[in-house]
N, C-alpha and C positions, 0 to 999 in steps of 0.2 A: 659649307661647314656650319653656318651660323642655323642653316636651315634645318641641318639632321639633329644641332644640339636643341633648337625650338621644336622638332616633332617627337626628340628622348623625352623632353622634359612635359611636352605636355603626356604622351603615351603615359610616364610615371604617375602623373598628378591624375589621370583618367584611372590606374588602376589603383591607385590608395582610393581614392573617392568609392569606387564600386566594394572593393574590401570592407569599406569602414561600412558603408550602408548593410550588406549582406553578414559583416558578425552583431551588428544588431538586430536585424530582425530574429535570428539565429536564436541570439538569448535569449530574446525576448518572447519567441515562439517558443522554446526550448523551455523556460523556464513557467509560461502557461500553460503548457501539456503538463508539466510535472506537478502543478497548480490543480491540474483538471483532474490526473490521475488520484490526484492526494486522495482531493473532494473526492470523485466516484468513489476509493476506495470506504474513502470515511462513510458515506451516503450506504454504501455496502453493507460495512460493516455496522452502522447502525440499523439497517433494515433486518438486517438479519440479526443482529442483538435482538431486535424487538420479536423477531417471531418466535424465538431461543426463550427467552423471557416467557411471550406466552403460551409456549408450550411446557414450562416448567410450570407456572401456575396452574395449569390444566391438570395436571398429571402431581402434584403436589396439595393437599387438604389443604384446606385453612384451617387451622386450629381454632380461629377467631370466631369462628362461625357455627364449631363444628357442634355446640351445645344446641345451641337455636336450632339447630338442623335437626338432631336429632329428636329436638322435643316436638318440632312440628311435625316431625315423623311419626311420634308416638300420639300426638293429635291427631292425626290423621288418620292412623289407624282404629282410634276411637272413636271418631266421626263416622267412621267407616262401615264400624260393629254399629253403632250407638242411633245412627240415624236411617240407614237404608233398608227399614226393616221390611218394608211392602215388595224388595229388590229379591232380597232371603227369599222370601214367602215362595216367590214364583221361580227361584236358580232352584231350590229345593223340588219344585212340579217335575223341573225340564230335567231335573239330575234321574232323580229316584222315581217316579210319579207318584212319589207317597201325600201330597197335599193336592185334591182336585177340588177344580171349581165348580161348585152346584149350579145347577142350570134350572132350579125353578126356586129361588131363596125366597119368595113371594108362599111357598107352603108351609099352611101351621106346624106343621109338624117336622120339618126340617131339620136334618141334623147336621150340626155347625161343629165342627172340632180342629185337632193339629192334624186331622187328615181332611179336610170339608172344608174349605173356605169360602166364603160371599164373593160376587163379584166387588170389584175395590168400587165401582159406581154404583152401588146399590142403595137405595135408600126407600125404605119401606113407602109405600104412597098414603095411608092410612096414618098414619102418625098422630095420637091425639094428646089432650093433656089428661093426665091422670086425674079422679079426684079425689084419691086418697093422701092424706096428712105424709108430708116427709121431715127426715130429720134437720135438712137446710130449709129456708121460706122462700131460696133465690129461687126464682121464675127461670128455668136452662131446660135441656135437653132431656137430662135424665128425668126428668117428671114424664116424658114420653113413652108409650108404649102403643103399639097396632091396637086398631079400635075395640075388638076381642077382648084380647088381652086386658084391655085396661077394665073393659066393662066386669070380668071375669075377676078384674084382681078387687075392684070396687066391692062386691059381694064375698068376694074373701072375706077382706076387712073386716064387714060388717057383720060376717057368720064370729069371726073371732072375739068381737067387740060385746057380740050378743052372748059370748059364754065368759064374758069377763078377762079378755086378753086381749091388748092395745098394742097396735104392731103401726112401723112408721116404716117409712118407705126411705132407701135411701139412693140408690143408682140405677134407674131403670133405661130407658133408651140410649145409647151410646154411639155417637158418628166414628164414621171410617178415620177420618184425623182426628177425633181426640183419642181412639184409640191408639193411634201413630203417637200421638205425644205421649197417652199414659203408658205405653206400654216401653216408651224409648227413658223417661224418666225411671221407671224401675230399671232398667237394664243399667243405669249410673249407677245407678245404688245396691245394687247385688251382682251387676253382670250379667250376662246374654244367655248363659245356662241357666241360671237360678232361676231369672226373673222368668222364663218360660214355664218353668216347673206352677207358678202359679197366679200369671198372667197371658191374655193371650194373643200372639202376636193378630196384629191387623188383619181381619178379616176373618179370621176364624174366632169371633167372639162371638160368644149370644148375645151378647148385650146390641151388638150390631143388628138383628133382625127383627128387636122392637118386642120381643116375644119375653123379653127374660129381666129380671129384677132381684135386686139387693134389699131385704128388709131387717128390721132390727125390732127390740121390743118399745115401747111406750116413754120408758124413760132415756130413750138413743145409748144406753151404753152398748158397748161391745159391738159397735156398726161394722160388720163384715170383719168382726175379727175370731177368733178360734174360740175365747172366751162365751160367744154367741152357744156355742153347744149346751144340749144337756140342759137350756132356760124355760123356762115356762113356754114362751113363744115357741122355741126351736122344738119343742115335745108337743107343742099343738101344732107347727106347720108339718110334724111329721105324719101325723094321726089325721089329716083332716085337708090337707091341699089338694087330693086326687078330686075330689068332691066338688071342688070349682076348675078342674082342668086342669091345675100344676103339678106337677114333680119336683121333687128336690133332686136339681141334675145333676148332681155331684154328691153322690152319697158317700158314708163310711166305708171303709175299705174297700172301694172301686176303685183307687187310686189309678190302676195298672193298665184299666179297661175305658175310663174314662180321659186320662192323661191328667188332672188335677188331686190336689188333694180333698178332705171332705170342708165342704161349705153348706152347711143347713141352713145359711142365711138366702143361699143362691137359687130362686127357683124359675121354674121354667114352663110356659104355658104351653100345653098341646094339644088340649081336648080332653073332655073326660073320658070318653072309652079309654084312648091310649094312656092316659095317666092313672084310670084304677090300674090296669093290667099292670104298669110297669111298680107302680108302688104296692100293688098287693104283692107283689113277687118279689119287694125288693133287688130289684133290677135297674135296669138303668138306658139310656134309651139308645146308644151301641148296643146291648142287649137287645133291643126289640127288635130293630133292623138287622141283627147276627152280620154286625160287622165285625171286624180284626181288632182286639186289645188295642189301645193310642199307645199306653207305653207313654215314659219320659225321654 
């Protein structure tokens, strides 16, 4: 008896023992999974918060920004027009093939226009200093003209000086970037239309092939401005420049044919055959080659 009540009672005390160990781990496991659940879910749910968030920002402006954005757009777009103007030149060949590139720009007689451009590397080999009087003293470029030319414009000078008319010299040689600058500087200040009307884009300048110059009278007024017309000077470069090999390459109402308006300040060395012909006819040097009107 005493035996079966020692093996009840330990049997009991064996199964509370196991009981009590096994509803603790129980909890205790039981309550770290719902621990671990919480987390993951939270861990979830903020993962996904976050991508939620940044797809609303994606997909949502910023108001904050949206000014700056838009101005650098409008910057951008002026940079766009304003600077890649040598880019123009050549989308304009590939589109239309209205702008070709000359293949011998080294010829005095070369015609340069908005359909005739230089190669962008070109730079006359000849290049000398003029040594005729200009209206700045600065020692630069434009004092430069091909050896001809300059020799040709020196006796200009001196033919005019000899009949009582004092002529100074103001823009004669001109590089492929300063024309890149002057021509992107106009384009600020009138715009990409305008400033073509009477400027000319890179590469299609005379002033590029060393052949071609800006003069004024004695006293520098009116330097390469409309006022120039009609002066003492401009009624003796008209009369008397074929006679040293220039033309006035942008005459009166050529506008249409030439692509400029009139400059009697603007003249241009070619030789004297070709430039009695083209100036006793009042013509123009598209005219002599019977090429197609430039048009604006």
């Amino acid at each position: 008896m005493n035996k079966i009540y020692s093996l009840g009672l330990s049997f009991l005390l064996l199964s509370l023992l196991f009981a009590g160990c096994s509803g603790k781990n129980h909890f205790a496991e039981s309550d770290q999974i719902k621990k671990n659940q919480i987390t993951s879910k939270e861990n979830g749910d903020s993962k996904q918060e976050s991508k939620t968030t940044e797809a609303i920002k994606e997909t949502i402006p910023s108001t904050t920004n949206e000014s700056s954005e838009q101005n650098a757009g409008k910057q951008e777009a002026t940079a766009q027009e304003n600077i890649k103007i040598a880019d123009q030149v050549n989308t304009s060949s590939q589109k239309n093939g209205a702008i070709h590139v000359i293949a011998q720009p080294e010829s005095i007689p070369v015609l340069v226009n908005k359909q005739n451009k230089l190669p962008d590397s070109y730079i006359p080999k000849d290049l000398v200093s003029t040594t005729v009087p200009f209206v700045s003293s600065a020692t630069t470029e434009k004092r430069k003209m091909r050896s001809e030319a300059a020799e040709a414009l020196a006796n200009l000078f001196a033919g005019a000086k000899q009949q009582g008319v004092n002529l100074l010299g103001v823009s004669g040689y001109r590089s492929h970037s300063t024309q890149v600058n002057l021509f992107n500087y106009y384009v600020k200040i009138d715009g990409y239309e305008r400033a073509r009307t009477y400027s000319a884009l890179p590469g299609t300048s005379e002033h590029e092939t060393g052949l071609s110059i800006d003069v004024t009278g004695g006293n520098g007024k009116c330097a390469a401005e409309d006022c120039f017309a009609n002066t003492t000077e401009a009624n003796w470069l008209q009369a008397h420049v074929a006679n040293y090999g220039f033309i006035i390459r942008y005459p009166k109402g050529k506008d249409a044919i030439t692509g400029y308006k009139y400059e009697p300040w603007h003249i241009r060395y070619v030789g004297k055959t070709i430039a009695t012909e083209i100036m006793s006819k009042g013509s123009t040097l598209e005219e002599y080659y019977s090429t197609l009107p430039v048009n604006n």
